[in-house]
mmCIF file of the N, C-alpha and C atoms, coordinates in Angstrom:
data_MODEL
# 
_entry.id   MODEL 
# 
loop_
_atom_site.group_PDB 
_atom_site.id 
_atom_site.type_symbol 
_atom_site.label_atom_id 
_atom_site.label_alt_id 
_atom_site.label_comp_id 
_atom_site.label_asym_id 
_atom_site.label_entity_id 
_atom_site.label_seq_id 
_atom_site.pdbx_PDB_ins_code 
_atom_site.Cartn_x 
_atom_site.Cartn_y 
_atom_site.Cartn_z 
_atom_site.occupancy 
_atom_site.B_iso_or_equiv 
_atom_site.pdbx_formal_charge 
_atom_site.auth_seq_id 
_atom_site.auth_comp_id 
_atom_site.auth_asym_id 
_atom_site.auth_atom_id 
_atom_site.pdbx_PDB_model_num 
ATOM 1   N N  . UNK A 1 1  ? -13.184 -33.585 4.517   1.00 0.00 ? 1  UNK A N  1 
ATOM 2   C CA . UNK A 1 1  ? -13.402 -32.605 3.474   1.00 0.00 ? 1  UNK A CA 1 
ATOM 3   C C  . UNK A 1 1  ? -14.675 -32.927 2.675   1.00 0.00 ? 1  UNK A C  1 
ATOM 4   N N  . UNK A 1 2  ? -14.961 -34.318 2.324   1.00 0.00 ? 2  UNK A N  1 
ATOM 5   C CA . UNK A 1 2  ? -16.375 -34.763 1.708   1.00 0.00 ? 2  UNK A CA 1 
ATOM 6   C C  . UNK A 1 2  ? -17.147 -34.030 1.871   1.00 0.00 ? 2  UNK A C  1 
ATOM 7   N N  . UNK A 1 3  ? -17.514 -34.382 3.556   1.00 0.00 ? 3  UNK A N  1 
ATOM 8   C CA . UNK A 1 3  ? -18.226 -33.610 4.477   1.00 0.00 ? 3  UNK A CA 1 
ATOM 9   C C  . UNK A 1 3  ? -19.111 -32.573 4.496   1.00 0.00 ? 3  UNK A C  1 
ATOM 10  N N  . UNK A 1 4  ? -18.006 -31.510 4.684   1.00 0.00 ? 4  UNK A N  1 
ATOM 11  C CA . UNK A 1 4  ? -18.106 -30.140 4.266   1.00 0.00 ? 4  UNK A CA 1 
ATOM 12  C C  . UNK A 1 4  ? -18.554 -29.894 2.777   1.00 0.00 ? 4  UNK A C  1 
ATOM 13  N N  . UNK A 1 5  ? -17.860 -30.756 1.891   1.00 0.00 ? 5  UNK A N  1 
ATOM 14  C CA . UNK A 1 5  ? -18.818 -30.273 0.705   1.00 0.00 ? 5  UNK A CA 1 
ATOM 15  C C  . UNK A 1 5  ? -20.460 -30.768 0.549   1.00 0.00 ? 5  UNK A C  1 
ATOM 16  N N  . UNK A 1 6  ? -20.385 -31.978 1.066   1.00 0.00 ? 6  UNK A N  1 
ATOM 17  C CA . UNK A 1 6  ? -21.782 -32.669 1.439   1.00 0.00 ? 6  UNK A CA 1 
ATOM 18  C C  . UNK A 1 6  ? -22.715 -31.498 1.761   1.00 0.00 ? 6  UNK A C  1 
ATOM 19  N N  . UNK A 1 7  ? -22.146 -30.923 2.960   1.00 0.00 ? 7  UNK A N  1 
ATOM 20  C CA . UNK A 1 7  ? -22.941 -29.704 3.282   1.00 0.00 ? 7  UNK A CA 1 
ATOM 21  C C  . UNK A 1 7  ? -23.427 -28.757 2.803   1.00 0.00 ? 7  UNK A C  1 
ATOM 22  N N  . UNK A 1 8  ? -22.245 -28.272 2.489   1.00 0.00 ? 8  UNK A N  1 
ATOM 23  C CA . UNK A 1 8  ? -22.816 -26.973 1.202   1.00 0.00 ? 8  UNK A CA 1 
ATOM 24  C C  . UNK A 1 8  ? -23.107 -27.318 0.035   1.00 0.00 ? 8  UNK A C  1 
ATOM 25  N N  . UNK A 1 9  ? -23.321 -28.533 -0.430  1.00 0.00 ? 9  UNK A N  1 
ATOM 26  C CA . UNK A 1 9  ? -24.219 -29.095 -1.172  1.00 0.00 ? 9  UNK A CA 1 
ATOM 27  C C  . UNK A 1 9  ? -25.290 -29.152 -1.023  1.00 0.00 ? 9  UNK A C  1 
ATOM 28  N N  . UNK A 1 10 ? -25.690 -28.957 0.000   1.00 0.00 ? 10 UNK A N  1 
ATOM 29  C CA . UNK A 1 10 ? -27.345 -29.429 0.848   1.00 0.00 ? 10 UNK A CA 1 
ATOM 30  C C  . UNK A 1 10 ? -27.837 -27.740 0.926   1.00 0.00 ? 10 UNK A C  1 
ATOM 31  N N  . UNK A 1 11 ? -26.510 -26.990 1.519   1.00 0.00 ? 11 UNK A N  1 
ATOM 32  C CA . UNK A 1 11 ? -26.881 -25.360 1.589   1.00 0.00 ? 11 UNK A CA 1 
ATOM 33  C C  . UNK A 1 11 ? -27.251 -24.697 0.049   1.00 0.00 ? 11 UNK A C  1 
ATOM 34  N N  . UNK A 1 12 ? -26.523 -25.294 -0.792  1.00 0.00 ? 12 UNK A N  1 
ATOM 35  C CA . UNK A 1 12 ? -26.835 -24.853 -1.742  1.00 0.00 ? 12 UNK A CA 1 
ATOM 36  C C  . UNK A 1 12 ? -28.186 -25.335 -2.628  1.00 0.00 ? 12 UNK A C  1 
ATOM 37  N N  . UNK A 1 13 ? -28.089 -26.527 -2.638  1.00 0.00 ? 13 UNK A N  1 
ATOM 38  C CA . UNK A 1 13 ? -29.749 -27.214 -3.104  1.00 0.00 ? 13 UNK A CA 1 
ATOM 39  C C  . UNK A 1 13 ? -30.888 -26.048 -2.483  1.00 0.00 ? 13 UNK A C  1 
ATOM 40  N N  . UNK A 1 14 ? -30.704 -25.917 -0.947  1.00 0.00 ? 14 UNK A N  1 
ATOM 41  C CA . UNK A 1 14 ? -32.105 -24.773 -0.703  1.00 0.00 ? 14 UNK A CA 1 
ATOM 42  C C  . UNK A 1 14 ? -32.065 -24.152 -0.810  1.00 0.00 ? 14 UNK A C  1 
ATOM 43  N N  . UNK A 1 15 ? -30.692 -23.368 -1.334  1.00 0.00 ? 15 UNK A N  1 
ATOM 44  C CA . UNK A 1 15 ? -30.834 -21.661 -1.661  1.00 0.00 ? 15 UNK A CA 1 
ATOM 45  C C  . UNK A 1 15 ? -31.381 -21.650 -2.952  1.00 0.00 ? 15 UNK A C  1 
ATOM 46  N N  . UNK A 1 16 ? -30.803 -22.750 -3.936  1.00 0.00 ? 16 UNK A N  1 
ATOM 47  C CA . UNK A 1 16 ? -31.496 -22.484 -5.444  1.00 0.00 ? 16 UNK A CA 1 
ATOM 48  C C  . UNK A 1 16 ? -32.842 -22.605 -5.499  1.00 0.00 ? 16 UNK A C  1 
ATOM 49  N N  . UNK A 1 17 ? -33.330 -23.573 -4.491  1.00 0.00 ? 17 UNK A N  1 
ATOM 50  C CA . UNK A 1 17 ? -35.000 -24.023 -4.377  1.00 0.00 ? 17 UNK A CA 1 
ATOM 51  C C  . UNK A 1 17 ? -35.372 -22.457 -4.240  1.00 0.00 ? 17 UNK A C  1 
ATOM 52  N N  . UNK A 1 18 ? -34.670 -21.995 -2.795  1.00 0.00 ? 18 UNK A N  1 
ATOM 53  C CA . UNK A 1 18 ? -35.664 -20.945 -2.549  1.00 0.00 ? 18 UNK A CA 1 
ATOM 54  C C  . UNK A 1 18 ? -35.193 -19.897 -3.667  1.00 0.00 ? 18 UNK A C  1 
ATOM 55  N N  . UNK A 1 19 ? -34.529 -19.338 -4.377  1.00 0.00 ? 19 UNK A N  1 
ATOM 56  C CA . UNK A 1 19 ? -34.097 -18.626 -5.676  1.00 0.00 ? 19 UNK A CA 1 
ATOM 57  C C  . UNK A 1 19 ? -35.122 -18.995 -6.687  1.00 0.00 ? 19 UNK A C  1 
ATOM 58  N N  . UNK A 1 20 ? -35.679 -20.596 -6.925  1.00 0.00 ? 20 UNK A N  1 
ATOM 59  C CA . UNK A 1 20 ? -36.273 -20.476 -8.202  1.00 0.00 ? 20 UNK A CA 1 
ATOM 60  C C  . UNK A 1 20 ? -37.823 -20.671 -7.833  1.00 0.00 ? 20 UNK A C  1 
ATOM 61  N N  . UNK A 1 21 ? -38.103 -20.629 -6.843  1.00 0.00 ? 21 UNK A N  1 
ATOM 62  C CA . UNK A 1 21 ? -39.545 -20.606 -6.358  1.00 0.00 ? 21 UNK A CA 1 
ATOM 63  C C  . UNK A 1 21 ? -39.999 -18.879 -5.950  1.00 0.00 ? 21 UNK A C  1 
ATOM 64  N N  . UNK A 1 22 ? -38.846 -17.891 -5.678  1.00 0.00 ? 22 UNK A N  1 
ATOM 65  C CA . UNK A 1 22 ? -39.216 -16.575 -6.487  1.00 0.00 ? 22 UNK A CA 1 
ATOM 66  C C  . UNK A 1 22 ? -39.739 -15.889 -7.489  1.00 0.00 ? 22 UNK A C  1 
ATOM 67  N N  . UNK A 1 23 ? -38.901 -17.258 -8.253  1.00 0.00 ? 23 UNK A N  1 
ATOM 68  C CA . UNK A 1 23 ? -38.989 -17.080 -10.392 1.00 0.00 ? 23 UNK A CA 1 
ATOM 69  C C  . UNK A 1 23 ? -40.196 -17.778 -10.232 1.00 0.00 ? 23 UNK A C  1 
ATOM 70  N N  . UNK A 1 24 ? -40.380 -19.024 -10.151 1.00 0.00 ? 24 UNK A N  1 
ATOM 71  C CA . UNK A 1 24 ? -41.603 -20.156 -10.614 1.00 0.00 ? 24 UNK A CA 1 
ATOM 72  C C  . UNK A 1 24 ? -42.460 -20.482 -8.755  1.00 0.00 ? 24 UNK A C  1 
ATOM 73  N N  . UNK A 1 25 ? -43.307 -20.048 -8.524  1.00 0.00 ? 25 UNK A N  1 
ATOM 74  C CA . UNK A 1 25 ? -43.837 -20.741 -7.002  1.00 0.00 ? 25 UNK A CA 1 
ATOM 75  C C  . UNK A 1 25 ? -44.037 -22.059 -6.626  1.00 0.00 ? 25 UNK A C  1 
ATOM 76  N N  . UNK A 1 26 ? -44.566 -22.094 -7.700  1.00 0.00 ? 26 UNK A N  1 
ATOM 77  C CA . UNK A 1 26 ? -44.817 -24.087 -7.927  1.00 0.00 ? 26 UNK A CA 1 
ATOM 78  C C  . UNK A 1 26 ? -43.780 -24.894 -8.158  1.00 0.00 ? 26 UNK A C  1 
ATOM 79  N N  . UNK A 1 27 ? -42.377 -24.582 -8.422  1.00 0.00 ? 27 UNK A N  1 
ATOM 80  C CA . UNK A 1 27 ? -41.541 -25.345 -8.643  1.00 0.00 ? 27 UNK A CA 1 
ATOM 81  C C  . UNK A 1 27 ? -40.904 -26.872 -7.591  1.00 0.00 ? 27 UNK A C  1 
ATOM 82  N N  . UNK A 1 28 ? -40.490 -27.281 -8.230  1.00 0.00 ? 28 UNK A N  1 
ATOM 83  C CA . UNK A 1 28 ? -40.183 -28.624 -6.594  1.00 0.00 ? 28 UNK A CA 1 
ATOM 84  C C  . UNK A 1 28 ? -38.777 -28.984 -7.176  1.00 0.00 ? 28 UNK A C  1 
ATOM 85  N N  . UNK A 1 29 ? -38.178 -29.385 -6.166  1.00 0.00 ? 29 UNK A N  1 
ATOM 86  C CA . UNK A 1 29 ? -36.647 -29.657 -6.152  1.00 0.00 ? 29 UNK A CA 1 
ATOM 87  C C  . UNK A 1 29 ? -36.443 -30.800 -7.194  1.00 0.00 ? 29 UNK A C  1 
ATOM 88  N N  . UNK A 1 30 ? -37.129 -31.739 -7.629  1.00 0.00 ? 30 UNK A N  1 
ATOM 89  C CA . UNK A 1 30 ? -37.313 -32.787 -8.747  1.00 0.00 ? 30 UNK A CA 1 
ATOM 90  C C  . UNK A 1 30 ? -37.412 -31.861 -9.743  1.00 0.00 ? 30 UNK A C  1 
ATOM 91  N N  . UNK A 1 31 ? -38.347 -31.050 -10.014 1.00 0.00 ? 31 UNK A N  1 
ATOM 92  C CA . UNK A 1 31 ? -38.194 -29.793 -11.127 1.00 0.00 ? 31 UNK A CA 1 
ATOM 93  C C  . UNK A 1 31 ? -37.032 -29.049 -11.346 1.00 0.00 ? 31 UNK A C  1 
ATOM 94  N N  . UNK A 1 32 ? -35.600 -29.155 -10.919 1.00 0.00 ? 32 UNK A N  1 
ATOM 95  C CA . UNK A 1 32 ? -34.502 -28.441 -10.475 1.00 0.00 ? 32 UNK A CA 1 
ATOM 96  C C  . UNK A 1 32 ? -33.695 -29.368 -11.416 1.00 0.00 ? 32 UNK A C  1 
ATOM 97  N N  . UNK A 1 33 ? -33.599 -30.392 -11.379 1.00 0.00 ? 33 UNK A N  1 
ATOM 98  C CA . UNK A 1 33 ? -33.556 -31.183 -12.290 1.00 0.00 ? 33 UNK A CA 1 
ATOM 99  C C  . UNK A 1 33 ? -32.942 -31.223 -13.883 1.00 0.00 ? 33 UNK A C  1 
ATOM 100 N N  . UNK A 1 34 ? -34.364 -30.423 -14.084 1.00 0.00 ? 34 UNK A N  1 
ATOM 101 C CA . UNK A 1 34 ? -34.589 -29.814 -15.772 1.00 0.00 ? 34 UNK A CA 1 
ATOM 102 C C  . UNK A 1 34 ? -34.946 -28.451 -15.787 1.00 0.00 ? 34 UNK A C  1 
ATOM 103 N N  . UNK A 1 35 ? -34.167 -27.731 -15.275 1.00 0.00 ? 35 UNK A N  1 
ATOM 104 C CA . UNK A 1 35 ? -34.423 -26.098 -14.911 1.00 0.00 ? 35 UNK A CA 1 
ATOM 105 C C  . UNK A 1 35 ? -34.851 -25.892 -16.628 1.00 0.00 ? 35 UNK A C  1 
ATOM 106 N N  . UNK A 1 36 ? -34.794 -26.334 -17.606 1.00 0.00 ? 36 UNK A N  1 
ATOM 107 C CA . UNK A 1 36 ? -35.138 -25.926 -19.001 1.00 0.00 ? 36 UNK A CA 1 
ATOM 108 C C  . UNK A 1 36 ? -36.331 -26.030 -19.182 1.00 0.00 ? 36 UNK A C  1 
ATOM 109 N N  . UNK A 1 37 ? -37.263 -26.703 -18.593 1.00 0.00 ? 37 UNK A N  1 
ATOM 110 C CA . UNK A 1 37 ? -38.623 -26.495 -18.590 1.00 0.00 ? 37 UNK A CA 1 
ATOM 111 C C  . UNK A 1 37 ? -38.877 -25.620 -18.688 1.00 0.00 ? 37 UNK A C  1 
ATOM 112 N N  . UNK A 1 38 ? -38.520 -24.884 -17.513 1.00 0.00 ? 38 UNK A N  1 
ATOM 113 C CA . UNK A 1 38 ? -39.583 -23.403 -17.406 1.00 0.00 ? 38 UNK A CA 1 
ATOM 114 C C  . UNK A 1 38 ? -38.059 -22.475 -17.854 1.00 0.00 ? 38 UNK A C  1 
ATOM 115 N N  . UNK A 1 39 ? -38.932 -21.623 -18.638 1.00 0.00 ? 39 UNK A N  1 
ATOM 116 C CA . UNK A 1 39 ? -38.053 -20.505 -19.341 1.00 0.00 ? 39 UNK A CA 1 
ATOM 117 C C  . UNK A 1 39 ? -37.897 -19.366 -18.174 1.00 0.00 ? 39 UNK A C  1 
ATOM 118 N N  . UNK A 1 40 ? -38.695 -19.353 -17.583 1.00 0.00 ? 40 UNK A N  1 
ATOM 119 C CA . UNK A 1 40 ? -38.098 -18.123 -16.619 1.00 0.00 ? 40 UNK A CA 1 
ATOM 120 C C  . UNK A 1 40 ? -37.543 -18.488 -15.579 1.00 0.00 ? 40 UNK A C  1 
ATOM 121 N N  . UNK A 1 41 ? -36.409 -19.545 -15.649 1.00 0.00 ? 41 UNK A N  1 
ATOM 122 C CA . UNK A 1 41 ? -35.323 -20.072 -15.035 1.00 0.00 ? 41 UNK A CA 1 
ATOM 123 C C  . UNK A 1 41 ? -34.491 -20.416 -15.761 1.00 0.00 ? 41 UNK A C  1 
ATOM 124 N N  . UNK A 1 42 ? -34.644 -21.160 -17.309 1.00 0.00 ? 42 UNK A N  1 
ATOM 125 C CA . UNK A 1 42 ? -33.551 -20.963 -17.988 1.00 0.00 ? 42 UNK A CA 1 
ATOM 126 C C  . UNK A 1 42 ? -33.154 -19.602 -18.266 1.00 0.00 ? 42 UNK A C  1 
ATOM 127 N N  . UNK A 1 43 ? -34.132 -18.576 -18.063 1.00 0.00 ? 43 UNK A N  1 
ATOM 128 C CA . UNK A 1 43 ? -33.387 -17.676 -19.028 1.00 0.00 ? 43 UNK A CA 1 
ATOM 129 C C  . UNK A 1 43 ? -32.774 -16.276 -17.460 1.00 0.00 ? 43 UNK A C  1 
ATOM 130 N N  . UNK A 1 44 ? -32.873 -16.745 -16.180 1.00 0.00 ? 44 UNK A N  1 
ATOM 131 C CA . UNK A 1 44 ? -32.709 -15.798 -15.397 1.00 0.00 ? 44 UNK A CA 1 
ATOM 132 C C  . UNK A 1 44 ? -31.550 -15.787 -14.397 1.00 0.00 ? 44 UNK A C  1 
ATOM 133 N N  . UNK A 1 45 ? -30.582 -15.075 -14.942 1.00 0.00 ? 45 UNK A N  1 
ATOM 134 C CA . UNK A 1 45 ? -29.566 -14.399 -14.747 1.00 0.00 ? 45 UNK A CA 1 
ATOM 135 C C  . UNK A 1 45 ? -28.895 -14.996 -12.876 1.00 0.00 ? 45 UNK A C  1 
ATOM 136 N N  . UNK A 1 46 ? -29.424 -14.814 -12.343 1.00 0.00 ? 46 UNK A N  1 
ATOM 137 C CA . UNK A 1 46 ? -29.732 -15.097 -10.503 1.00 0.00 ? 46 UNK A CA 1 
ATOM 138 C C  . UNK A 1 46 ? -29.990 -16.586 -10.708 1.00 0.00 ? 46 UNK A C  1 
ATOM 139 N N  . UNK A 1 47 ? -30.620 -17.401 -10.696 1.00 0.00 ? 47 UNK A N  1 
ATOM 140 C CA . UNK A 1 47 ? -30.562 -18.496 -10.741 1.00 0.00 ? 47 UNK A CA 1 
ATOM 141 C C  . UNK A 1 47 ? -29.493 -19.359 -11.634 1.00 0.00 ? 47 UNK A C  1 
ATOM 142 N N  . UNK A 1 48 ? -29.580 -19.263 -12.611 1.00 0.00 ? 48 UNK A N  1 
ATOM 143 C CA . UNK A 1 48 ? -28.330 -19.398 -13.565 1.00 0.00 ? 48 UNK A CA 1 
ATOM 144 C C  . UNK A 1 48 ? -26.824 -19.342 -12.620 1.00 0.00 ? 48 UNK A C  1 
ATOM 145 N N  . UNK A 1 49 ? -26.573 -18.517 -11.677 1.00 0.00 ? 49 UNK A N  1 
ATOM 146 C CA . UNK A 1 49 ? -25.857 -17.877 -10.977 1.00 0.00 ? 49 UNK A CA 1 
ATOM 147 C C  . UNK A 1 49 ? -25.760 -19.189 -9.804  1.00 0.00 ? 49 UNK A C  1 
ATOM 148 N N  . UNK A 1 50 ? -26.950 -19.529 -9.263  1.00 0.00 ? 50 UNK A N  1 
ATOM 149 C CA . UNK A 1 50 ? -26.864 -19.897 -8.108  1.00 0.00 ? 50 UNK A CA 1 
ATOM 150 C C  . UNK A 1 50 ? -26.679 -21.406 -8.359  1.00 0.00 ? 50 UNK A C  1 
ATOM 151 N N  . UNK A 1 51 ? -26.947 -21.872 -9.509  1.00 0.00 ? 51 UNK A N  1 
ATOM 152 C CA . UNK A 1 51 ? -27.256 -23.269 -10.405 1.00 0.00 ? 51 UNK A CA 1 
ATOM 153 C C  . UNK A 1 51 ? -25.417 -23.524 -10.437 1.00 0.00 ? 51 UNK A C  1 
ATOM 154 N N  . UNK A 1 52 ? -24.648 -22.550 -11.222 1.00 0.00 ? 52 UNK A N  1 
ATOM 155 C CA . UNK A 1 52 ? -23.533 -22.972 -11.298 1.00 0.00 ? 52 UNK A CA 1 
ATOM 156 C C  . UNK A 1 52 ? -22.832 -22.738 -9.983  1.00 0.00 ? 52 UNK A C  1 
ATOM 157 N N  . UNK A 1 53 ? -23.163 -22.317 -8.956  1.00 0.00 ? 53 UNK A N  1 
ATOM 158 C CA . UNK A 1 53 ? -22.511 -22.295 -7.470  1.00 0.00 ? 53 UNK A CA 1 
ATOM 159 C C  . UNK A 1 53 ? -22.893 -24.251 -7.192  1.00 0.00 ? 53 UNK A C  1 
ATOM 160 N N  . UNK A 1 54 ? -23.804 -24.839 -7.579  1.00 0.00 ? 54 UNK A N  1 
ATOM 161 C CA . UNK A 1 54 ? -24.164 -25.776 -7.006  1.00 0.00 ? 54 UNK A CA 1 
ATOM 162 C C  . UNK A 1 54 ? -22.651 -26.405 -7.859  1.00 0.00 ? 54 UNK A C  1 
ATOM 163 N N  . UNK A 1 55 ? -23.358 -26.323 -8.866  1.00 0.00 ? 55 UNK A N  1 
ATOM 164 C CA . UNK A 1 55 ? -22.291 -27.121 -9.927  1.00 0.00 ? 55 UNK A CA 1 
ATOM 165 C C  . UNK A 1 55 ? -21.052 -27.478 -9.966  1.00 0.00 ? 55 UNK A C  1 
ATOM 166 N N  . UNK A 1 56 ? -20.555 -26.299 -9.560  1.00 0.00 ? 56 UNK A N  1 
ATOM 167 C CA . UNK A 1 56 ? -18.814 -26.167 -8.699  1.00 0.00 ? 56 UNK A CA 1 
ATOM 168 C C  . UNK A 1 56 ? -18.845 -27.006 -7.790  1.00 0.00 ? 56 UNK A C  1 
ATOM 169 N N  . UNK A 1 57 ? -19.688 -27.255 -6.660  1.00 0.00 ? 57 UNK A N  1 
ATOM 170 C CA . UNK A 1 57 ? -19.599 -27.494 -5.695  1.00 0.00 ? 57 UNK A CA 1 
ATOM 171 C C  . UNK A 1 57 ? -19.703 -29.154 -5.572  1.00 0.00 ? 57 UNK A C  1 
ATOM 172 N N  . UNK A 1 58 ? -20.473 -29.764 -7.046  1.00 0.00 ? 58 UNK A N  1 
ATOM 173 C CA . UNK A 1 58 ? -20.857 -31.106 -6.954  1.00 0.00 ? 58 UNK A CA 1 
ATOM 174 C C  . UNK A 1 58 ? -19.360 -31.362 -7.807  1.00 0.00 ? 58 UNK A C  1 
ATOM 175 N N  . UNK A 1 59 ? -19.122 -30.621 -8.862  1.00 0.00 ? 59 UNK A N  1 
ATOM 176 C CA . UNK A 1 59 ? -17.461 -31.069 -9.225  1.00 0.00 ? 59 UNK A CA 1 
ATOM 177 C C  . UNK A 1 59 ? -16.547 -31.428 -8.572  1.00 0.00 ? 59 UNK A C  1 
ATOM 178 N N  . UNK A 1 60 ? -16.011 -30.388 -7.506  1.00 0.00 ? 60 UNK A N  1 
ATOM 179 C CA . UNK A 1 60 ? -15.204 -30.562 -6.402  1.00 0.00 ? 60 UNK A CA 1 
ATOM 180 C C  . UNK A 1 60 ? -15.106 -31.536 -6.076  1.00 0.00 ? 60 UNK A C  1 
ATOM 181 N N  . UNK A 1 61 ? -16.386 -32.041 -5.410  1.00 0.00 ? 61 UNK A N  1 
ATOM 182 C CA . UNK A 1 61 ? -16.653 -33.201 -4.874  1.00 0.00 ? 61 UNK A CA 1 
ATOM 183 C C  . UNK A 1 61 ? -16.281 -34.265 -5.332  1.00 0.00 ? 61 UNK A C  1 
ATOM 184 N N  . UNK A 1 62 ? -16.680 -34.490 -6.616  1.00 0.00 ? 62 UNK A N  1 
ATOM 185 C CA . UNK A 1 62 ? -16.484 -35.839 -7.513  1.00 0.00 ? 62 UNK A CA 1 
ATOM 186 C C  . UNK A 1 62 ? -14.731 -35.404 -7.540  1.00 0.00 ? 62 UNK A C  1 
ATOM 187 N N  . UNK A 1 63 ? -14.412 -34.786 -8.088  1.00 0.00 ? 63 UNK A N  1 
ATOM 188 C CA . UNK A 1 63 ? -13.050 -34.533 -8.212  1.00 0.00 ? 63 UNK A CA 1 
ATOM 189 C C  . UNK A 1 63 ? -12.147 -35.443 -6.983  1.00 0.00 ? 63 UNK A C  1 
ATOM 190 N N  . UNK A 1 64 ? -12.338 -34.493 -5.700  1.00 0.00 ? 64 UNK A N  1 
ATOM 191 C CA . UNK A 1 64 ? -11.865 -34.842 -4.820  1.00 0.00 ? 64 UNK A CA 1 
ATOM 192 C C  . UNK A 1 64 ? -12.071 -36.225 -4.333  1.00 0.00 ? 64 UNK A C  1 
ATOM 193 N N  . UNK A 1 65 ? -13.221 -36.499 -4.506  1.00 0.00 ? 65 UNK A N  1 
ATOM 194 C CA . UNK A 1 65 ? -13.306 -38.159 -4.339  1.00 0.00 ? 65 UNK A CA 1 
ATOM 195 C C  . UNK A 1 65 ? -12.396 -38.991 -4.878  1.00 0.00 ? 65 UNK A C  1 
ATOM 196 N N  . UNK A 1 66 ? -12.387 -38.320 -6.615  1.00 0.00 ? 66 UNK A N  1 
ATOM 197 C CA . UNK A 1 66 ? -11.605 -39.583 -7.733  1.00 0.00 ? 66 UNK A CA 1 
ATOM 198 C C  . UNK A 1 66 ? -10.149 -38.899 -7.133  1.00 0.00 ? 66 UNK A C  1 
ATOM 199 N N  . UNK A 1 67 ? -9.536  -38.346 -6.760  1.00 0.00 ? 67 UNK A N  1 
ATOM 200 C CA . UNK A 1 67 ? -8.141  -37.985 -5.808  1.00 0.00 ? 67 UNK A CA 1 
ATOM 201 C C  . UNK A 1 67 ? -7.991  -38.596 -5.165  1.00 0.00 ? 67 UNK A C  1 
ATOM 202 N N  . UNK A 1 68 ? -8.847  -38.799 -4.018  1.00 0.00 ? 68 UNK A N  1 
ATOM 203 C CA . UNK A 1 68 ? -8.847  -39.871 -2.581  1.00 0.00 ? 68 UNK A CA 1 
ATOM 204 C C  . UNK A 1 68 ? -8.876  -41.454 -3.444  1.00 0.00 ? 68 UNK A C  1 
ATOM 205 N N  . UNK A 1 69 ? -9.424  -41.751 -4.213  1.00 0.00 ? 69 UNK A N  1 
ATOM 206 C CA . UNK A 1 69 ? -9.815  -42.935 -4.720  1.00 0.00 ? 69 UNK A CA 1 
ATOM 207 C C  . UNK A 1 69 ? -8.052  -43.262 -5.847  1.00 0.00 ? 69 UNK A C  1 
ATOM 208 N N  . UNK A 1 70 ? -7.599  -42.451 -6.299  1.00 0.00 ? 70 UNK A N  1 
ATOM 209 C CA . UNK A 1 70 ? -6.297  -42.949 -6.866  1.00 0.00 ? 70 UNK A CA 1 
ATOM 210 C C  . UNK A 1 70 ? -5.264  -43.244 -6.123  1.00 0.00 ? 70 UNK A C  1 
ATOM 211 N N  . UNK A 1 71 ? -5.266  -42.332 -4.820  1.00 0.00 ? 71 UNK A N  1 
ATOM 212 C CA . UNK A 1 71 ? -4.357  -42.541 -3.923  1.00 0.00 ? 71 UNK A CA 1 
ATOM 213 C C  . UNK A 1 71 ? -4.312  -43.666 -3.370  1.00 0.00 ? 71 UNK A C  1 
ATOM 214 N N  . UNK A 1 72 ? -5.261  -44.437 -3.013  1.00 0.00 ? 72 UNK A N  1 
ATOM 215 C CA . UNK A 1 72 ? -5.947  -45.517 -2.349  1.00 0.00 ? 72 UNK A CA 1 
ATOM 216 C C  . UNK A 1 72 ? -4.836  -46.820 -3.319  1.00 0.00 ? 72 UNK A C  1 
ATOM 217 N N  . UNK A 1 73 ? -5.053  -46.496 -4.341  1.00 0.00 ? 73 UNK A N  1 
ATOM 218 C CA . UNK A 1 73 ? -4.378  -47.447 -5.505  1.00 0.00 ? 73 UNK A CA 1 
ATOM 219 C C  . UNK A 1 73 ? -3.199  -47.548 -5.718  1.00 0.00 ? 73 UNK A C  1 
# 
């Protein structure tokens, strides 16, 4: 199950890249970072969107880890 989120963790990192390099061209995945830099990513609706798809997705993860990791105990 990691796995799979591993993955769409990775699917999701390049969809936001390619989402906020629409908004900003110059942007770089280290810039993703601190999406508050540039205002026309803090403030845009679609990215914002695609930012908390990641977000879910890195929760899960940790979640499910600290699950696997109590059981263990």
């Amino acid at each position: 199950m990691i796995e799979l989120l591993d993955e769409l963790i990775v699917q999701q990192k390049e969809k936001l890249l390619k989402v906020a390099k629409r908004i900003v061209p110059h942007v770089t995945d280290e810039d993703l970072l601190q999406p508050n830099d540039f205002p026309q990513l803090e403030l845009n609706p679609h990215f914002r969107y695609e930012e908390g798809i990641l977000d879910g997705l890195m929760v899960a993860r940790t979640a499910l880890l600290a699950h696997e990791r109590s059981s263990i105990v």
